[in-house]
VOPAGU-2260 file (C-alpha; in pm, 1 decimal, decimal comma):
REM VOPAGU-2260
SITE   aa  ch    i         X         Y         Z
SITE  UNK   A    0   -3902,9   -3846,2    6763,2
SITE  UNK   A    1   -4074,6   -3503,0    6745,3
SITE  UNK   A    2   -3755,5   -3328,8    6691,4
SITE  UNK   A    3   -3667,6   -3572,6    6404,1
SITE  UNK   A    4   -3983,8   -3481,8    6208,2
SITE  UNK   A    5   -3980,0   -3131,6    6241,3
SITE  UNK   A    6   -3584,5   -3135,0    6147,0
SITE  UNK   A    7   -3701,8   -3360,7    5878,4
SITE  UNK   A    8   -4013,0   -3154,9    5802,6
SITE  UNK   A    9   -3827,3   -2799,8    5773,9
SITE  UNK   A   10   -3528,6   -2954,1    5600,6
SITE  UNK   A   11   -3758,2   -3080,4    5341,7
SITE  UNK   A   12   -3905,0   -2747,1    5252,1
SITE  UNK   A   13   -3577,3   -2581,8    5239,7
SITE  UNK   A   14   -3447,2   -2839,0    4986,7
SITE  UNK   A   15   -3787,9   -2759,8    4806,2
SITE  UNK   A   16   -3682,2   -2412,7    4782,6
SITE  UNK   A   17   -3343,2   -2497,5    4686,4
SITE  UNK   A   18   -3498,4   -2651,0    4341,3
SITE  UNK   A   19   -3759,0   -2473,0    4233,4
SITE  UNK   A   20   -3477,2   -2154,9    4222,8
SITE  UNK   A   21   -3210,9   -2376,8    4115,3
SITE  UNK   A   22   -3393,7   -2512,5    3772,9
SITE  UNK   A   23   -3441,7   -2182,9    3659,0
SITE  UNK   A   24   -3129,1   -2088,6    3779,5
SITE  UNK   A   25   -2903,1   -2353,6    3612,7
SITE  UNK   A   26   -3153,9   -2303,5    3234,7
SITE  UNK   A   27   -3013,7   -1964,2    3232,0
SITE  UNK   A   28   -2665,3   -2063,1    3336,7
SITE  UNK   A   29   -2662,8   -2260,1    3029,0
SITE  UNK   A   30   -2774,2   -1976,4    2800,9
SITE  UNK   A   31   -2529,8   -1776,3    2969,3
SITE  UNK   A   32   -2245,3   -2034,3    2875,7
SITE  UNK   A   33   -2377,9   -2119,5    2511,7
SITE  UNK   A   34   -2398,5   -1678,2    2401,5
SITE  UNK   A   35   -2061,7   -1542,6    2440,3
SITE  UNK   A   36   -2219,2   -1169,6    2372,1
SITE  UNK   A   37   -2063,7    -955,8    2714,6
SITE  UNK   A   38   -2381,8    -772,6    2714,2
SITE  UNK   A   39   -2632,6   -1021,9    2704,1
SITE  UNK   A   40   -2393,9   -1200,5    2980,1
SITE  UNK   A   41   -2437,1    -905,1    3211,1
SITE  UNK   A   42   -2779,8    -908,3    3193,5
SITE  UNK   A   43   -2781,9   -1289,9    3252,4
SITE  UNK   A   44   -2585,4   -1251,7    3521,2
SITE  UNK   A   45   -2795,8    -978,4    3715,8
SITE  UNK   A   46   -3153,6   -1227,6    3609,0
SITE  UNK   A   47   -2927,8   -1519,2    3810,0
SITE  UNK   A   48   -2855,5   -1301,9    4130,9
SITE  UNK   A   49   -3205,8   -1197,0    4119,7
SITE  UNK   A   50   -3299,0   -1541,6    4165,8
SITE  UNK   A   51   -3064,9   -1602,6    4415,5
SITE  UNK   A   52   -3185,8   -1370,2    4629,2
SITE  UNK   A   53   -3523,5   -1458,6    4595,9
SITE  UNK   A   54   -3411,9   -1800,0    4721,8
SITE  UNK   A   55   -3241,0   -1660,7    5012,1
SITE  UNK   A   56   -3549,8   -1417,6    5112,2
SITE  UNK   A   57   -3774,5   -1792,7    5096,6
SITE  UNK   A   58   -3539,2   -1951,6    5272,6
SITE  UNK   A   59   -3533,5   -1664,8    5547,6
SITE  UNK   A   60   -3901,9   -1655,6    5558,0
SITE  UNK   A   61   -3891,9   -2020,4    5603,6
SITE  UNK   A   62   -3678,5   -2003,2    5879,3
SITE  UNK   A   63   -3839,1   -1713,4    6058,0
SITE  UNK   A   64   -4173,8   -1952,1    6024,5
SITE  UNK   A   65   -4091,8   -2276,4    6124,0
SITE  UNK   A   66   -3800,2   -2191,3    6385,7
SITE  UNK   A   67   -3941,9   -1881,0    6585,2
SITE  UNK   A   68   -3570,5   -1758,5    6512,4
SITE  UNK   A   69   -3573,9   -1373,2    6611,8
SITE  UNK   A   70   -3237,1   -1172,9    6499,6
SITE  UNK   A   71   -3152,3    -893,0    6760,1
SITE  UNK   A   72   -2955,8    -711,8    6532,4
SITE  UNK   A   73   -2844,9    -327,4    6585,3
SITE  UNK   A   74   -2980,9     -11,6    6289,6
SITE  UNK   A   75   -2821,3    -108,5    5994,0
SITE  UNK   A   76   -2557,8     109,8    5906,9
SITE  UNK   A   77   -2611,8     313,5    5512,5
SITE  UNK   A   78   -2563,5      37,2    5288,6
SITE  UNK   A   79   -2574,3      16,5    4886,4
SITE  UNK   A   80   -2714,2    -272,5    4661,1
SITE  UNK   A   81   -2472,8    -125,6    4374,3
SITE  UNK   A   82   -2173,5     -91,8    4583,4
SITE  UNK   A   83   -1844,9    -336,2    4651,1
SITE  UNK   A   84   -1781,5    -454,8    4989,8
SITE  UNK   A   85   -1604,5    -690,9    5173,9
SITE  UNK   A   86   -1795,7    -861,5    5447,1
SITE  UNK   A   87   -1598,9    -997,0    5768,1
SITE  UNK   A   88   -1771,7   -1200,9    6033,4
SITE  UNK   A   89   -1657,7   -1418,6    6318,7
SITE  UNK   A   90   -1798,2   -1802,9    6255,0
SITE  UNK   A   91   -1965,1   -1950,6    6540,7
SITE  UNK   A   92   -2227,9   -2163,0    6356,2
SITE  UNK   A   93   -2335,0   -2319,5    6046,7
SITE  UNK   A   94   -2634,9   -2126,0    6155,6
SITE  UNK   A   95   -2421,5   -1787,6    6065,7
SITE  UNK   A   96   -2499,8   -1861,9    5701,5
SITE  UNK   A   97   -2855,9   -1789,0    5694,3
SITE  UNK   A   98   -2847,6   -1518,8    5975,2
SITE  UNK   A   99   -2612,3   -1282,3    5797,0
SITE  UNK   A  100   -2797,1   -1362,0    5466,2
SITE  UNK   A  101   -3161,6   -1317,3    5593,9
SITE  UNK   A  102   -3054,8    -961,5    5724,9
SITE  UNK   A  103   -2866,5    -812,9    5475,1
SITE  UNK   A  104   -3030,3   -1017,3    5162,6
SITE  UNK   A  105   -3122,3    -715,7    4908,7
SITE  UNK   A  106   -2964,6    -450,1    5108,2
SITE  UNK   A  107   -2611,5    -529,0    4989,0
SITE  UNK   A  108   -2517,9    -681,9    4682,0
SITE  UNK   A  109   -2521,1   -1133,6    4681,2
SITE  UNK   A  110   -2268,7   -1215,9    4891,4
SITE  UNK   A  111   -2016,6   -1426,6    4759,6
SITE  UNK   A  112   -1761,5   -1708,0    4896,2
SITE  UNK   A  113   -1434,5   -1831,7    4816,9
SITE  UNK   A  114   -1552,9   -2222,4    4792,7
SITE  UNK   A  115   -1309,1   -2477,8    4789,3
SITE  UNK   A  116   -1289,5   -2658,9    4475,5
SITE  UNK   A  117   -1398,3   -2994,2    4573,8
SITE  UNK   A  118   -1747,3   -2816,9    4689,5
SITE  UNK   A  119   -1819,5   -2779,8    4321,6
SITE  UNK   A  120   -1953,8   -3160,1    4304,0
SITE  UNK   A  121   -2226,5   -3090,9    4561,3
SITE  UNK   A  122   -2564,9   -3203,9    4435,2
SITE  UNK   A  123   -2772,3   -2851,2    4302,6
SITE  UNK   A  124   -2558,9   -2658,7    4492,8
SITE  UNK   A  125   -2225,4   -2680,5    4312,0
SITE  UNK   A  126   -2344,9   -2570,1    3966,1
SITE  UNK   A  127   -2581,7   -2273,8    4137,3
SITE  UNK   A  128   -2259,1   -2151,5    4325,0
SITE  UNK   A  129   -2046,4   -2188,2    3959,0
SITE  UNK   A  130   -2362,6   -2015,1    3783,3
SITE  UNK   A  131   -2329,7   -1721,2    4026,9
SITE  UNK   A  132   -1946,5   -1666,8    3982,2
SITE  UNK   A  133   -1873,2   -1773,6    4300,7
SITE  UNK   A  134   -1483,1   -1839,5    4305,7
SITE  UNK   A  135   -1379,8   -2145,9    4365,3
SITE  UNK   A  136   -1017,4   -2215,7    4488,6
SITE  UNK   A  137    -777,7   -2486,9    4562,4
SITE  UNK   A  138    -585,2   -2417,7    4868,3
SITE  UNK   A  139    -267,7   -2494,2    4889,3
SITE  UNK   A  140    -175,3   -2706,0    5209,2
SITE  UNK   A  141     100,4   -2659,6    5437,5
SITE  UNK   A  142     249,1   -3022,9    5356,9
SITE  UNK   A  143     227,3   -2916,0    5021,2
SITE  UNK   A  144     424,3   -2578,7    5051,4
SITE  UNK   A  145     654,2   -2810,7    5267,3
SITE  UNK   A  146     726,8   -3000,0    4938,9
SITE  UNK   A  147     683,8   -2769,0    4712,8
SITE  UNK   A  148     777,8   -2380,2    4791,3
SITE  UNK   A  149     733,5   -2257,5    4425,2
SITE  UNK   A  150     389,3   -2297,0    4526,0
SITE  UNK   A  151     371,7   -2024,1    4814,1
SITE  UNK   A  152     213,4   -1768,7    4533,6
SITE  UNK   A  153     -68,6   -1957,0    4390,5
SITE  UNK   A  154    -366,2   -1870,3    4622,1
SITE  UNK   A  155    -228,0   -1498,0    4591,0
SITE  UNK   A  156    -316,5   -1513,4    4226,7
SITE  UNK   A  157    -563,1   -1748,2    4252,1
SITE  UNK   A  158    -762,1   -1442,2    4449,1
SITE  UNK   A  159    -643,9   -1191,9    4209,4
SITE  UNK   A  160    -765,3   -1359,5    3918,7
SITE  UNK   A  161   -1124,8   -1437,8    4107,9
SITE  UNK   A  162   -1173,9   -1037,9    4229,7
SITE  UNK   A  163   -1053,5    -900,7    3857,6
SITE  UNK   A  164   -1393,5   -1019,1    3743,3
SITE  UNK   A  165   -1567,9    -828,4    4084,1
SITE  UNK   A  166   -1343,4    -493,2    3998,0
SITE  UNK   A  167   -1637,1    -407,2    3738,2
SITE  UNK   A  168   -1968,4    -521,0    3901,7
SITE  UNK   A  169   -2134,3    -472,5    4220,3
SITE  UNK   A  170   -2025,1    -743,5    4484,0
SITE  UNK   A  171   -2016,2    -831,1    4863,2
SITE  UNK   A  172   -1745,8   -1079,5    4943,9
SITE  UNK   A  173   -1768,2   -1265,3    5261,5
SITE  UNK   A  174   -1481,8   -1410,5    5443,0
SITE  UNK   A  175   -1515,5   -1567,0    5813,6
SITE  UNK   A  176   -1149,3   -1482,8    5876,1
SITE  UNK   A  177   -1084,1   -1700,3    6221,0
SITE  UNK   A  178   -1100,9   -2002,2    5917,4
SITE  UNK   A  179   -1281,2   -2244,7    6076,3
SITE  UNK   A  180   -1548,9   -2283,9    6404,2
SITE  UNK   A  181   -1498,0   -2180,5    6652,5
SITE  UNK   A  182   -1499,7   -2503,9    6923,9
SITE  UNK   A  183   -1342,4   -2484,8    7322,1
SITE  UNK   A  184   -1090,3   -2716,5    7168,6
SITE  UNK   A  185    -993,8   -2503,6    6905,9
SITE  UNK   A  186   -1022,7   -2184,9    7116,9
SITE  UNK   A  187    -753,9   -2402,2    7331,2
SITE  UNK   A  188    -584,9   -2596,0    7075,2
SITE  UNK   A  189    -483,0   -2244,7    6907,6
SITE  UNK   A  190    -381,9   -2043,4    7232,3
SITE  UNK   A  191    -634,9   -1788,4    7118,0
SITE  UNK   A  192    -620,9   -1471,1    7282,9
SITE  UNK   A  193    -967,4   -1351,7    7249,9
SITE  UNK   A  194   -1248,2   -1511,8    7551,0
SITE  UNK   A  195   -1479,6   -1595,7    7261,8
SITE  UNK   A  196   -1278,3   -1595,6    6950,3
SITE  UNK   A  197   -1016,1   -1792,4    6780,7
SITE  UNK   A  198    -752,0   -1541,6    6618,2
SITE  UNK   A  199    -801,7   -1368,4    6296,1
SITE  UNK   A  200    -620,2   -1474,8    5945,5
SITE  UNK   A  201    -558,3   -1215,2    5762,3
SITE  UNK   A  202    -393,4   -1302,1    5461,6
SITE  UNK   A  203    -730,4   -1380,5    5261,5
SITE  UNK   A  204    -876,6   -1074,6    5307,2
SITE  UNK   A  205    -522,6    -883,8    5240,7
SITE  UNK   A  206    -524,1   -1062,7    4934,5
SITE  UNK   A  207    -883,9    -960,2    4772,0
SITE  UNK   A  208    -822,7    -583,0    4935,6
SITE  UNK   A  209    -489,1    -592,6    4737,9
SITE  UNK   A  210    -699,5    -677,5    4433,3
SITE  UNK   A  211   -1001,0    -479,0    4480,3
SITE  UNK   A  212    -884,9    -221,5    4804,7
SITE  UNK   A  213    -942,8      98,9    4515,0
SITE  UNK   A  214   -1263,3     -13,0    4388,1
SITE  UNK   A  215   -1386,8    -140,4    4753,3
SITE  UNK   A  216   -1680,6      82,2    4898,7
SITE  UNK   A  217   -1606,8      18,0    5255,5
SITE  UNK   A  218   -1565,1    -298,4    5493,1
SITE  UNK   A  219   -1847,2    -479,8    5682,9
SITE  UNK   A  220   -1782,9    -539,3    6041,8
SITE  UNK   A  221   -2055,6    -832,2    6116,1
SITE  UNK   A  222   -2029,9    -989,2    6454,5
SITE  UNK   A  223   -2229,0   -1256,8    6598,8
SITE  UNK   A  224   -2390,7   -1372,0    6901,3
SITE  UNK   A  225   -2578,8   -1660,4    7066,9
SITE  UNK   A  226   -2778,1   -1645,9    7361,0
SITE  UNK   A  227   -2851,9   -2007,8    7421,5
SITE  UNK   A  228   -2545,2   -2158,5    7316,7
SITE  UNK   A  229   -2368,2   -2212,7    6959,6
SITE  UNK   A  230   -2578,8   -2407,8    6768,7
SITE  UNK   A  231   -2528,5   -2795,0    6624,5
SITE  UNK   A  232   -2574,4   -2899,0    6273,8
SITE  UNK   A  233   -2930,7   -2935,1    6325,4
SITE  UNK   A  234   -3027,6   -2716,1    6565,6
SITE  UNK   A  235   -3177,0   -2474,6    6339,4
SITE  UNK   A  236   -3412,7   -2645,3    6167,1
SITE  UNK   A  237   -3493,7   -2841,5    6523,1
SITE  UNK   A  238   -3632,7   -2458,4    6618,7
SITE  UNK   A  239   -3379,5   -2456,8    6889,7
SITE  UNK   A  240   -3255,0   -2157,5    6825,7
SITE  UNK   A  241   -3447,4   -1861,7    6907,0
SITE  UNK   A  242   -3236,1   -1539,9    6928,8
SITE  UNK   A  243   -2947,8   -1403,5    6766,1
SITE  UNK   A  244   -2770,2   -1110,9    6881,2
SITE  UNK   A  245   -2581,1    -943,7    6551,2
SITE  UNK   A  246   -2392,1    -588,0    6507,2
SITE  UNK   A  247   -2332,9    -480,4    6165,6
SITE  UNK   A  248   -2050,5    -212,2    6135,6
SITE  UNK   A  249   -1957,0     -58,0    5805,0
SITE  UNK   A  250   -1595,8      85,8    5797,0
SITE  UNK   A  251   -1363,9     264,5    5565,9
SITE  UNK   A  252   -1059,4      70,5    5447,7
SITE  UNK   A  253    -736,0     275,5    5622,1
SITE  UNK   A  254    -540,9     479,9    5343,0
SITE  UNK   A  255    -266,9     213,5    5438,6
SITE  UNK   A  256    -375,5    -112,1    5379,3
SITE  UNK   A  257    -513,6     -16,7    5000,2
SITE  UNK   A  258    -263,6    -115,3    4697,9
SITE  UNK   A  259      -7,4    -271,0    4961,0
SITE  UNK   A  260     197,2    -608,6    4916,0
SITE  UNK   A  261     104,5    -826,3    5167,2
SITE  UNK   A  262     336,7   -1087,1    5110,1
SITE  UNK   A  263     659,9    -909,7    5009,9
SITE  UNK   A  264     599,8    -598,1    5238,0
SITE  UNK   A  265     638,0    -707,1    5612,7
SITE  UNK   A  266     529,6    -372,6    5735,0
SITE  UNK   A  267     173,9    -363,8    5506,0
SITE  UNK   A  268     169,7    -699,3    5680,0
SITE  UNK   A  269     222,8    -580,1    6016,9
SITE  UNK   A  270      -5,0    -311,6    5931,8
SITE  UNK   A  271    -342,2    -536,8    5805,8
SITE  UNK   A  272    -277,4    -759,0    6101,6
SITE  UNK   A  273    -257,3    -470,6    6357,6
SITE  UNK   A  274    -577,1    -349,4    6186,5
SITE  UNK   A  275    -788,0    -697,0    6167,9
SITE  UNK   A  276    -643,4    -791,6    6548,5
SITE  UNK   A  277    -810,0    -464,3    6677,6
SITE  UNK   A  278   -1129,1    -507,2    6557,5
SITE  UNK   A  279   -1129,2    -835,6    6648,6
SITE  UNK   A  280   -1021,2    -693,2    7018,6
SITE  UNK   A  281   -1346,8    -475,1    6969,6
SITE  UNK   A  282   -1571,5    -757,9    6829,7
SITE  UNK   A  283   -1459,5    -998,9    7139,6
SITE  UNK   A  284   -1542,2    -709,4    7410,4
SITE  UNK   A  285   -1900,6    -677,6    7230,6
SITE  UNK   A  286   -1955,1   -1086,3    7277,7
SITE  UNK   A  287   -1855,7   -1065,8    7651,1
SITE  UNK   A  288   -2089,1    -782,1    7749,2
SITE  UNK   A  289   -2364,3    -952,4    7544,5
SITE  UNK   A  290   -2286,0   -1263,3    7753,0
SITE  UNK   A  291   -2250,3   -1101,3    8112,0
SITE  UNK   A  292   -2558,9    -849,9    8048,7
SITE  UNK   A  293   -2742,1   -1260,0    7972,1
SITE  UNK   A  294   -2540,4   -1360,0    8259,6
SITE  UNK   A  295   -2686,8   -1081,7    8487,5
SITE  UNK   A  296   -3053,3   -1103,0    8321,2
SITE  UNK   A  297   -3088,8   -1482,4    8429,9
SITE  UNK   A  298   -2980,4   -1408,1    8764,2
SITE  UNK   A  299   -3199,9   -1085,6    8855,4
SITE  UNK   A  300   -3514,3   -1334,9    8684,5
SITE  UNK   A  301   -3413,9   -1596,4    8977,0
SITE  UNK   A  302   -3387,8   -1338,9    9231,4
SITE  UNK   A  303   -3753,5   -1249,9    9118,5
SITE  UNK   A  304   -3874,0   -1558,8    9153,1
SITE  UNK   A  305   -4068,0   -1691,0    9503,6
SITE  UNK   A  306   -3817,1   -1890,8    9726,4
SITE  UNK   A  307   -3511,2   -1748,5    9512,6
C-alpha cells in the first residue's frame, strides 16, 4: 500500500511538471505555426527547447528528491550545447530515459527521438514532442516489405527528410540501437552474442550519419548500468532504484562511414556494422566488470560479517 502512494505520489508531481511546461510550450507552438517568418521561427524554436529543458532539469530534480536515485557516472567527456551529435545507448530500462537526460540535460543540445507516428496521439505529450521537431516516422514492417518491396526505401528517406531540418541547427539525436529492451527472453530469443546485450541495428543510425555524417560533431558512446537489477515500469518512481552506473564516451565518426550508401554499398555496410559491433563488444566488457566488481563487493561484505 505504501509503495502505491508514493508511486502514486511522485507520479503525480511529475505529471504536474509535465503541464505547467507543456501550456506554455504548446501557446508558443501555435504562434510558431500561425507566423511563417524563418526568423521569428528560429527564435521560437530555441524559447521551446528552453522550456524543454527546464522541464527535464524539474523532472531530474524531482527524481533525485523523491527516489534517492544516485547516477555513478564517469567525467564527462568535452561536450558542446551548440554542436550536432548523435547519441547511442544500450536500452535496459524505461528508467534510461530520465538517466541519460538528467546528466547530460544543458550540456548537449535537447535530445531528440525518432517517435513512431502513432505516439503523436499521446495526451500532452504528442503535441510537445511535434512542437519540438521531434521526427516522427512510420516504420515500415517486415510483412509489409513482404507485400510490398517498392517500399524497402521509405524509412531511408523518411530519415533523410527528418535530419535535413537538423543539418542547420544544433541537435543531439538519440537512438537505442539494440531496438527494443533488453529481456533474458529476448537476449535468448535473438541468439545475442553479447552476456548483457541484445545485438546492435545499425541501419538507423547509418541512415541519419548518411544524412548528417559531414555536419555531425562527433558520436556519443552512452552505456548503462544497474546495480540492483533492471528496473520495472514503476520502479522508479517506487524509489527502488538507487544507483546507476553510466559511461559517457564521445567519439569521432571514422573517415569511412561519412557520405557512404548504406543500402546500395555492401562494403559501407560491412563497414558501419564492423564499427557499431565493436563498440558494442567494448560496451558489453564494461557491463560485466561492473557486474563481477558488484559480484565481488557483496561477497568480501559477507566475508566481513560475524559468522560469515
Amino acid at each position: 500500500m505504501l509503495v502505491t502512494l508514493r508511486v502514486a505520489f511522485n507520479g503525480t508531481l511529475i505529471a504536474l511538471n509535465t503541464l505547467v511546461h507543456a501550456t506554455p510550450l504548446l501557446l508558443l507552438a501555435l504562434i510558431k505555426l500561425i507566423v511563417p517568418i524563418p526568423w521569428f521561427r528560429h527564435f521560437i524554436s530555441a524559447v521551446l527547447a528552453a522550456i524543454a529543458e527546464s522541464w527535464i532539469a524539474v523532472n531530474s530534480a524531482l527524481i533525485r528528491l523523491l527516489t534517492g536515485l544516485h547516477v555513478d557516472v564517469n567525467e564527462l567527456p568535452s561536450l558542446r550545447r551548440d554542436g550536432r551529435y548523435l547519441l547511442i545507448c544500450n536500452h535496459q530500462s524505461v528508467a534510461d530515459i530520465p538517466v541519460v537526460q538528467g546528466v547530460l540535460n544543458r550540456r548537449i543540445p535537447l535530445l531528440r527521438f525518432f517517435l513512431k507516428q502513432e505516439l503523436i496521439w499521446v495526451p500532452v505529450l504528442g503535441l510537445a514532442w511535434w512542437a519540438l521537431d521531434f521526427p516522427f516516422m512510420h516504420r515500415t514492417t517486415k510483412s509489409q516489405l513482404a507485400k510490398n518491396p517498392a517500399l524497402a526505401g521509405k524509412d531511408r528517406h523518411a530519415t533523410r527528410a527528418a535530419c535535413e531540418k537538423f543539418r542547420h541547427t544544433p541537435v543531439s539525436i538519440i537512438n537505442f540501437v539494440e531496438g527494443t529492451r533488453f529481456t533474458a527472453a529476448k537476449h535468448s530469443s535473438r541468439k545475442s552474442p553479447y552476456a548483457h546485450l541484445l545485438a546492435p541495428r545499425s541501419g538507423g543510425i547509418a541512415y541519419v550519419v548518411e544524412a548528417m555524417g559531414d555536419v555531425l560533431d562527433g558520436v556519443i558512446d552512452v552505456s548503462l548500468f544497474y546495480p540492483g537489477g533492471i528496473p520495472g515500469a514503476v520502479d522508479l518512481f517506487a524509489g527502488k532504484v538507487k544507483r546507476v552506473a553510466m559511461k559517457v564516451e564521445l567519439l569521432s565518426l571514422p573517415a569511412n562511414l561519412r557520405g557512404g550508401d548504406y543500402a546500395g554499398d555492401a562494403e559501407c555496410r560491412k563497414a558501419f556494422q564492423a564499427w557499431l559491433n565493436e563498440r558494442w563488444q567494448l560496451k558489453d566488457a564494461w557491463i560485466d566488470s561492473r557486474a563481477r566488481s558488484q559480484v565481488d563487493s557483496g561477497a568480501d561484505s559477507r566475508a566481513g560479517r560475524p559468522g560469515a
